[in-house]
C-alpha positions in Angstrom: 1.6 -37.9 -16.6 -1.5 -36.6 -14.4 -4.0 -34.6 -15.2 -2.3 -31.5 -13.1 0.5 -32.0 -15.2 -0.7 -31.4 -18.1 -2.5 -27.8 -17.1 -0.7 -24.6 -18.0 0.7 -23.6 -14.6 -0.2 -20.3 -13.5 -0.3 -17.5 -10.5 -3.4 -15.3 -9.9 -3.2 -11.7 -8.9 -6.0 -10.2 -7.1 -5.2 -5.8 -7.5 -6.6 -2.6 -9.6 -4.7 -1.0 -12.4 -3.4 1.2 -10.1 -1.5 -0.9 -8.2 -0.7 -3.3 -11.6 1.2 -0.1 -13.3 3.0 0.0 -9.7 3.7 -3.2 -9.4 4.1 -4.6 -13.2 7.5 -6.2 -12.1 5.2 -8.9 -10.4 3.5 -9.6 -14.0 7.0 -9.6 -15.8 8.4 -11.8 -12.5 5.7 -14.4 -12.6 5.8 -15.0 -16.8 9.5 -14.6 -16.4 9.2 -17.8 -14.2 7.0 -19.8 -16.9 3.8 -19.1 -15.4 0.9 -17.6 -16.5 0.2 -14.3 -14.6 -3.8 -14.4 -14.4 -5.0 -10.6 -12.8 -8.2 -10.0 -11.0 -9.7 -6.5 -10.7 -12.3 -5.0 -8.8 -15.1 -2.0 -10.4 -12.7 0.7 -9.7 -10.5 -0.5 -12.8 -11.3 0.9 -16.7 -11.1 -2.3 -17.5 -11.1 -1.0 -21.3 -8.5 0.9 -20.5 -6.5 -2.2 -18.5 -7.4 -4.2 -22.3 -5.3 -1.7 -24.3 -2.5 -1.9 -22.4 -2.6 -5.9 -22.2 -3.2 -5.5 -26.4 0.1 -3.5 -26.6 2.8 -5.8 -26.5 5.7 -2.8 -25.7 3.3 -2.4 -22.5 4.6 -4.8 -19.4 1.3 -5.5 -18.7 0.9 -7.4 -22.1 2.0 -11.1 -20.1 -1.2 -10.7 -18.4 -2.4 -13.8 -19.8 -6.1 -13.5 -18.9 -8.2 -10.4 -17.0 -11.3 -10.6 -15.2 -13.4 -7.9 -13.2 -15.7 -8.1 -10.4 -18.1 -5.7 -9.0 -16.8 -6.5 -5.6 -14.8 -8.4 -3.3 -17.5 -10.7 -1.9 -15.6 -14.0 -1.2 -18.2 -16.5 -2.8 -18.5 -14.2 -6.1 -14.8 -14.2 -6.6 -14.5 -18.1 -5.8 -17.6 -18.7 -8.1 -16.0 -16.3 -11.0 -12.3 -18.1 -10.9 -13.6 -21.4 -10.7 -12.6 -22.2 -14.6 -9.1 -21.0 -13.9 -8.8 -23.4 -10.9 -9.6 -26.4 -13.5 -8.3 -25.0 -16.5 -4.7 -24.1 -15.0 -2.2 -25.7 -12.6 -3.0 -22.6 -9.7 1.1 -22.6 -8.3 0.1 -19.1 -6.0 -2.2 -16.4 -5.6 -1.3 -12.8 -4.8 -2.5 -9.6 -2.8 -1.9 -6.4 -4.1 -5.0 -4.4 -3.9 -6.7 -3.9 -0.3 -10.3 -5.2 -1.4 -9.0 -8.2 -2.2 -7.4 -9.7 0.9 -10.1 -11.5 2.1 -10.3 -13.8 -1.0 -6.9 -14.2 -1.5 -6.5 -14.9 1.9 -9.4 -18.4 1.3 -8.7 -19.0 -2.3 -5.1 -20.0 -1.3 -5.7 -22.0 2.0 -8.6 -23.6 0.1 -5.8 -24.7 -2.5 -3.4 -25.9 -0.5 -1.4 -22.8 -1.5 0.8 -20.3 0.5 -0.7 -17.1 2.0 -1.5 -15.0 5.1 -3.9 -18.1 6.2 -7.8 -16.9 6.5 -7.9 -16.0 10.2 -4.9 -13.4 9.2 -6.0 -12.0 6.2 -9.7 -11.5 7.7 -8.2 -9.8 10.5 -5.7 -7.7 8.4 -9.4 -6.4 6.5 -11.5 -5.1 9.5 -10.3 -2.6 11.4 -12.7 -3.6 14.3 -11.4 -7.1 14.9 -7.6 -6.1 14.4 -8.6 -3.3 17.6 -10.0 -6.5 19.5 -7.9 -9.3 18.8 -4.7 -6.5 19.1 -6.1 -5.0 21.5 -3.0 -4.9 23.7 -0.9 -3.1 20.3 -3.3 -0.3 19.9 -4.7 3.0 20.9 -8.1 3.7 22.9 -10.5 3.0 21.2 -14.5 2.4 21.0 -16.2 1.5 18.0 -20.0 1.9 16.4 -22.0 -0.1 14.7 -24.3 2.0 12.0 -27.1 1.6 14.4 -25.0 2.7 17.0 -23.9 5.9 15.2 -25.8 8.2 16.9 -24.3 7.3 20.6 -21.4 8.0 19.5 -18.5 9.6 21.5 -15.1 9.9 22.5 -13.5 9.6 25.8 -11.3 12.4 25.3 -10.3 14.8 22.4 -9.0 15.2 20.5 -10.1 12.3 18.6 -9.5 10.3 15.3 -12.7 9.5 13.6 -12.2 6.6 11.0 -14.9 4.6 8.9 -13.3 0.7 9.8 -14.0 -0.7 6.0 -12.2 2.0 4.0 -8.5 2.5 2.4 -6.1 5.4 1.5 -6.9 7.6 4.8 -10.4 7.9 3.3 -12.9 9.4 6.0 -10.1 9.9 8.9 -10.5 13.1 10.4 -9.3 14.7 13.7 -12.4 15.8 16.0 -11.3 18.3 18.7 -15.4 18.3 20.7 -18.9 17.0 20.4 -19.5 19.1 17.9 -17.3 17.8 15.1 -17.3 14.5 15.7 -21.2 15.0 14.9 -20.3 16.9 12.1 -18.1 14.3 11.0 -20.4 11.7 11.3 -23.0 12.9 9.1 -19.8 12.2 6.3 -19.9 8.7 6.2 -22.3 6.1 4.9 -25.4 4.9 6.6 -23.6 1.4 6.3 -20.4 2.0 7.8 -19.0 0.9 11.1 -17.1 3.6 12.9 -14.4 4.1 15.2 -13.4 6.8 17.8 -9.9 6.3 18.6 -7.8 8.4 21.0 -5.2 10.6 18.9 -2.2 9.1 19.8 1.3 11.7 20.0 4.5 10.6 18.2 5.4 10.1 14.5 4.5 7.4 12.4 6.0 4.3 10.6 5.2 1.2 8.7 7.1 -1.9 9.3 7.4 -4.1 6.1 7.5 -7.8 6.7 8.7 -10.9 4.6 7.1 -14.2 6.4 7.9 -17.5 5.5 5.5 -20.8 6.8 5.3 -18.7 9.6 9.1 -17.5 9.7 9.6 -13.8 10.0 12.5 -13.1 7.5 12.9 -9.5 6.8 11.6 -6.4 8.1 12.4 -2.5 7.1 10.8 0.3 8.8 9.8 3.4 6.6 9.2 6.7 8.0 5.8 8.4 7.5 5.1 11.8 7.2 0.9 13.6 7.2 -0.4 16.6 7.0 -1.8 16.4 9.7 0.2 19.4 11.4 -1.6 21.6 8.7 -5.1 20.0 8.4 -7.4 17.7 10.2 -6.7 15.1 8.2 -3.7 12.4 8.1 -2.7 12.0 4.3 0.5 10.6 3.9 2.8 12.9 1.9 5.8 11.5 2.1 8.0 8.5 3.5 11.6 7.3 4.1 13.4 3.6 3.6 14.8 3.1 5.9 14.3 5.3 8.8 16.6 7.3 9.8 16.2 6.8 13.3 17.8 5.5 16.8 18.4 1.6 16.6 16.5 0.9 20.1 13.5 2.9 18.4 13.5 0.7 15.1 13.9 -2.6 16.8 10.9 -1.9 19.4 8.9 -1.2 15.7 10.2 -4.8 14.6 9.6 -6.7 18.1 6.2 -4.9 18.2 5.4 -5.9 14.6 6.7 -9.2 14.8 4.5 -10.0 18.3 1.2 -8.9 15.8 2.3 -11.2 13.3 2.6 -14.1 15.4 -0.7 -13.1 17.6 -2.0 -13.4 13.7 -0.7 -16.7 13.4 0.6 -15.1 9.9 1.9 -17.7 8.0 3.4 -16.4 4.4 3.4 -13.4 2.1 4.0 -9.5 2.6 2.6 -7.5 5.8 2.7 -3.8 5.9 1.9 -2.5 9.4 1.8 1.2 10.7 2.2 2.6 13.9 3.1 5.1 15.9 5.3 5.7 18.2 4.5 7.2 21.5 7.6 8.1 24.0 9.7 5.4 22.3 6.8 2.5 22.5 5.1 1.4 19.4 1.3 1.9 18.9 -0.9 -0.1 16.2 -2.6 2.0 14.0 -3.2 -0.8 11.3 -1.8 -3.4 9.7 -2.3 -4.7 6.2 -2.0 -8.0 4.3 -0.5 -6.9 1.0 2.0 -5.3 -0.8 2.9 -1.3 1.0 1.4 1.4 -1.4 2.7 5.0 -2.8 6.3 4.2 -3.9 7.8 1.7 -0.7 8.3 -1.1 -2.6 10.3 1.3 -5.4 12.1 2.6 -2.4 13.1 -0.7 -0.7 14.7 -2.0 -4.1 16.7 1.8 -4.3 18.1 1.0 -0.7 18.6 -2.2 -0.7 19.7 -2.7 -4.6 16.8 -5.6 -4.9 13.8 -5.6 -6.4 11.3 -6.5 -3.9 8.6 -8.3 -6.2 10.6 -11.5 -6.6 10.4 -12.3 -3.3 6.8 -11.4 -3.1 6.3 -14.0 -5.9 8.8 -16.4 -4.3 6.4 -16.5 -1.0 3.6 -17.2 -3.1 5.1 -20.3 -4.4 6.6 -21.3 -1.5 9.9 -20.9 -2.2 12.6 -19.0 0.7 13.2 -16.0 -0.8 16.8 -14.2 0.6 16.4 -10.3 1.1 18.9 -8.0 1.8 19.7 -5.6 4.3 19.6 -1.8 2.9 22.8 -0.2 2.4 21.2 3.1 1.3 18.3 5.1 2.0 15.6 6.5 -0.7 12.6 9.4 0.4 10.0 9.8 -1.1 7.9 13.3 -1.3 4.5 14.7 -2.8 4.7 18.2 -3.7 2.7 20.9 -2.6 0.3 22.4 -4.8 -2.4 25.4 -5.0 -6.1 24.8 -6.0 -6.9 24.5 -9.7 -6.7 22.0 -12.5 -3.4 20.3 -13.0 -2.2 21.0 -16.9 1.7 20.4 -16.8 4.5 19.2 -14.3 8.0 19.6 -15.6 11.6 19.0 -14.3 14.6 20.0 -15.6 16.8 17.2 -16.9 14.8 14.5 -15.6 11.3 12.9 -17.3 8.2 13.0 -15.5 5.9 10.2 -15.8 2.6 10.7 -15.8 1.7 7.1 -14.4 -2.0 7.2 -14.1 -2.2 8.1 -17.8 0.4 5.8 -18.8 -0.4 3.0 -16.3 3.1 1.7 -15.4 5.7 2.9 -13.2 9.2 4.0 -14.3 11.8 1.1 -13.7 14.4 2.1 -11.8 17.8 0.7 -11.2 20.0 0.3 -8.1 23.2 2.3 -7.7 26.3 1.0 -5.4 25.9 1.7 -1.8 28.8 4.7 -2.1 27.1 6.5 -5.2 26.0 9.9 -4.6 22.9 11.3 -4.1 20.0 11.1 -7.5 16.6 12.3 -8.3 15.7 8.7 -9.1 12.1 9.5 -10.6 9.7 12.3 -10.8 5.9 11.1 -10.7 2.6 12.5 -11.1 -0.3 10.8 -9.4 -3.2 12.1 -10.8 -4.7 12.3 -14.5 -3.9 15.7 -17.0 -6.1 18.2 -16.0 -7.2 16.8 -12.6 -8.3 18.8 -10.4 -6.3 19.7 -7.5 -7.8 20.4 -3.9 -7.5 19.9 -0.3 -5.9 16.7 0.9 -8.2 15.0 2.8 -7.0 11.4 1.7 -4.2 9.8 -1.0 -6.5 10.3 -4.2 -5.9 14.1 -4.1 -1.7 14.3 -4.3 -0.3 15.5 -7.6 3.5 15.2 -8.0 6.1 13.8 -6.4 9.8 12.7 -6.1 11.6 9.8 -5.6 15.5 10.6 -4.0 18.4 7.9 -3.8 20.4 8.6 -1.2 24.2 7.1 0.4 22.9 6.0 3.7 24.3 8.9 5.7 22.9 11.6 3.9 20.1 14.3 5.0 16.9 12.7 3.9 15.1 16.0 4.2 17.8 18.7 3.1 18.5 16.2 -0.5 14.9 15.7 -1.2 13.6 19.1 -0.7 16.7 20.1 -3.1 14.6 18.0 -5.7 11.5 19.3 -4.7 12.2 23.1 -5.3 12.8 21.9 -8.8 9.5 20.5 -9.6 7.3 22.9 -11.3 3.4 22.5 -11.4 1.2 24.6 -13.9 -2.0 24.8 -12.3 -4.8 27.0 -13.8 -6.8 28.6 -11.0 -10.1 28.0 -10.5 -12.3 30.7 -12.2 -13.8 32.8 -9.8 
């Protein structure tokens, strides 16, 4: 027997906690499978906090078999920091599901021999700049600015999106309507940052999920988007739909468009989640992403579809085919709206809410049969007890939200807001 025989085999996961409690069925999958599920976390983590629920074997984050944190995502430190694993265990796949970390899961697996994005990909999928170059014929106008180049800034027309090129979660994207505010909204960003100008481009927005195999596009579900951007200046995602509910030509020019990016990528295996919009029927690039989709996508992919999604995930990881299916129903998510003031209960009558950033895990849910009628699937709070609750200028500031199951030819907006009205927020105001 060799010497890689005889290692423990193992898969490494590159997230947060946040996206850990989401996606805990990737933990359970991979120690399901015999492996050892390995986790690396960036600074943002309470890593104390990550320890107790890894100590408490009711917790599905106990098969973590080791943690480790980094203070960032610099390739070298995180190839230097997981060196012991790569001798100590028999490395079978590594996995993106945290933003920071696609760079270095994008190397460590090429540099193993292992399946993944590929390192041209997964460097493009991380800079916002070089996805606007090398896709240059997906996307909107654009111009961008280097931090010395910040103040010749402009915009060829307005209005504008502003948007800082290295950050996540809508962070720092702001409409600009003259001169005047896109000053203003420079002065918001670090001295470090790149910046792009980018022409605001009409039409609602989608993501495109995408399951690639050795370089073979196998499965693809568009989600609809919805901002609040008609109410703000800024482009927060508060809610989505999976599938879409819309025209077929429209959904296949999303797919064609996506699946052009990937190959223009030379994408070769793992998850891509992509978002565009889409401008008199013709699909626009606003970004596209090397990881597992975040808010509740991959919750409402299994709920339409009646498959967890994670398998596969951990399937193209190891390089095995995984076999999706097509979605039978449809599930919407929605964030509720909420006045300012600090956040002390959320109830809902005859359903549990799960407070998931306290408890760090997500409910489970469980797939109906494509005829079943309409649910309130899960009820979820987003931010800690007592947060405070303010403008939404980017995903870090939602509070509640719903998850619907819906027969495929049902009203996605008339059954969710049914479940909406019935979420109740206690908020104490702000003191004067």
């Amino acid at each position: 027997m060799n010497r890689q025989s005889q290692r423990p085999p193992a898969v490494i996961v590159m997230s947060d906690l946040a996206a850990l409690a989401r996606q805990h069925r990737l933990i359970t999958d991979i120690a399901e499978r015999g492996l050892a599920p390995l986790v690396v976390v960036g600074p943002t983590t309470d890593l104390a906090k990550l320890t107790g629920h890894i100590e408490d074997p009711a917790h599905p984050l106990s098969r973590i078999r080791a943690v480790r944190q980094f203070p960032d995502a610099a390739i070298a430190g995180v190839l230097a920091s997981v060196q012991d694993w790569i001798a100590g265990y028999d490395i079978r796949g590594v996995i993106c599901s945290g933003e920071v970390f696609v760079d270095p899961c994008g190397v460590l697996s090429e540099a193993l021999g292992l399946p993944g994005p590929g390192t041209w990909a997964a460097r493009v999928c991380r800079d916002k700049v070089m996805q606007r170059v090398i896709l240059r014929d997906h996307g909107p106008v654009w111009r961008a600015f280097a931090p010395h180049q910040r103040d010749s800034a402009a915009a060829d027309a307005y209005p504008a999106v502003v948007k800082p090129a290295g950050r996540m979660f809508s962070s720092g994207v702001v409409r600009v309507e003259n001169d005047e505010e896109l000053r203003a909204a420079l002065t918001q960003y670090e001295p470090d940052e790149t910046i792009l100008v980018e022409e605001l481009v009409d039409g609602p927005e989608f993501s495109v999920e995408a399951l690639v195999h050795n370089g073979e596009l196998l499965w693809s579900g568009v989600t609809a988007k919805l901002t609040n951007e008609d109410d703000s200046r800024f482009f927060t995602e508060i809610g989505h739909t999976s599938p879409a509910d819309l025209p077929l030509a429209h959904s296949d020019a999303l797919v064609t468009a996506n699946a052009a990016i990937l190959k223009a990528l030379r994408f070769d295996s793992g998850i891509t989640h992509a978002e565009f919009r889409l401008r008199d029927g013709q699909p626009v690039l606003m970004e596209i992403a090397a990881r597992l989709p975040g808010d509740a996508i991959t919750m409402m992919w299994h709920l339409a579809t009646g498959k967890p999604i994670e398998p596969a995930i951990v399937d193209l990881a190891l390089g095995v085919r995984p076999d999706y299916p097509t979605p039978t129903r449809r599930a919407v998510q929605r964030f509720v709206e909420h006045t300012p003031g600090r956040l002390t209960d959320v109830r809902y009558e005859g359903e549990p809410v799960f407070w998931i950033v306290d408890d760090a895990v997500w409910p489970l849910v469980e797939a109906t049969t494509p005829d079943a009628p309409a649910r309130c699937a899960s009820v979820m709070v987003a931010l800690p007890r007592n947060a405070r609750l303010g403008t939404l200028a980017d995903s870090s500031g939602r509070s509640a939200y719903v998850v619907a199951d819906l027969p495929w030819d049902a009203d996605p907006v008339a059954e969710v807001h049914a479940y909406l009205d019935r979420v109740e927020l206690t908020i104490e105001p702000d003191p004067a």
